[in-house]
Structures are given as C-alpha cells and as structure tokens.
C-alpha positions as CSV (number, residue, x, y, z in Angstrom):
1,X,134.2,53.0,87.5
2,X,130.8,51.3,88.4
3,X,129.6,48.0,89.6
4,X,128.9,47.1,86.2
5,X,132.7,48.4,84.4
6,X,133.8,46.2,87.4
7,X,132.4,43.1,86.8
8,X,132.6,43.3,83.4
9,X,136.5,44.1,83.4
10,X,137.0,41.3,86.3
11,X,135.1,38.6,83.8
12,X,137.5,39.8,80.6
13,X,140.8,39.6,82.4
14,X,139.9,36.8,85.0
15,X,141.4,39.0,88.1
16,X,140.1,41.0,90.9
17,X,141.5,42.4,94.1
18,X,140.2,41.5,97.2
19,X,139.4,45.2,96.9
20,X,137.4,44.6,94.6
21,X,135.9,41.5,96.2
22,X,134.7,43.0,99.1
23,X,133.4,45.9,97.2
24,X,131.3,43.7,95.7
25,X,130.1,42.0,98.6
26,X,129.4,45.1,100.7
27,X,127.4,46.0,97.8
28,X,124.9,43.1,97.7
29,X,124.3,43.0,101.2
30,X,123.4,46.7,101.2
31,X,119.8,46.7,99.8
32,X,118.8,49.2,97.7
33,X,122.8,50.2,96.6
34,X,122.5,48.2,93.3
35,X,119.6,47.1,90.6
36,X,118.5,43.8,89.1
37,X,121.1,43.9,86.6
38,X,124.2,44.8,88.6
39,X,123.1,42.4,91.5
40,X,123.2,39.6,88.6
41,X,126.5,40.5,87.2
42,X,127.9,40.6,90.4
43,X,126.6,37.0,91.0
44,X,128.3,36.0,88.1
45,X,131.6,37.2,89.7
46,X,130.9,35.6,92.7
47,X,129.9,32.0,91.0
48,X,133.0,32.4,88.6
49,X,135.1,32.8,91.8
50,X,133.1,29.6,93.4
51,X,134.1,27.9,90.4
52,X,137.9,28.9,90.8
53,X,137.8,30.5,87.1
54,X,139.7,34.1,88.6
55,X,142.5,34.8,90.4
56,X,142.9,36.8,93.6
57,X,146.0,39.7,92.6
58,X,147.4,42.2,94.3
59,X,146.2,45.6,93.6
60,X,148.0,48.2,91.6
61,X,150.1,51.2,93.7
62,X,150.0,54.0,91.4
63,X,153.4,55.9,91.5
C-alpha cells in the first residue's frame, strides 16, 4: 500500500496504528520521499489526529 492508500484508508475508517503514525511522520521529514499531494494528505491525517477525530488501535497480527 502507498502513502496515499494509507491515508485515504485511515480518513474512511478513522483508525491508524501508531505504525502507521510514525510511518507517516518519518515520511514528511524525509525530503524528497513524498510529492505535493501525498505531503497534503498526510497533513490531513495529522490535523484529523490534532483534532482528536481518529483513534490510535492496535495493529493487526496476522495468523
């Protein structure tokens, strides 16, 4: 999945991982990794999370 599938599947459920979270991070402070448009979505995450609108959950352990 990509930046983008991320974000966009954290805003329709509401949830991340902290995975997830510091995926995210580690990708906006590492210049060049992401574009305009991923960088902006991935704000959005970031402001929805400021904002209290998701939920921290604990990742998945696949069998």
């Amino acid at each position: 999945m990509n930046i983008q599938q991320v974000c966009e599947r954290i805003l329709s459920t509401g949830e991340l991982t902290r995975e997830e979270h510091m995926q995210l991070m580690s990708s906006c402070l590492n210049d060049g990794l992401v574009n305009q448009d991923e960088r902006h979505t991935i704000n959005r995450v970031l402001d929805e999370i400021q904002f209290g609108k998701l939920t921290f959950v604990q990742a998945e352990v696949a069998a």
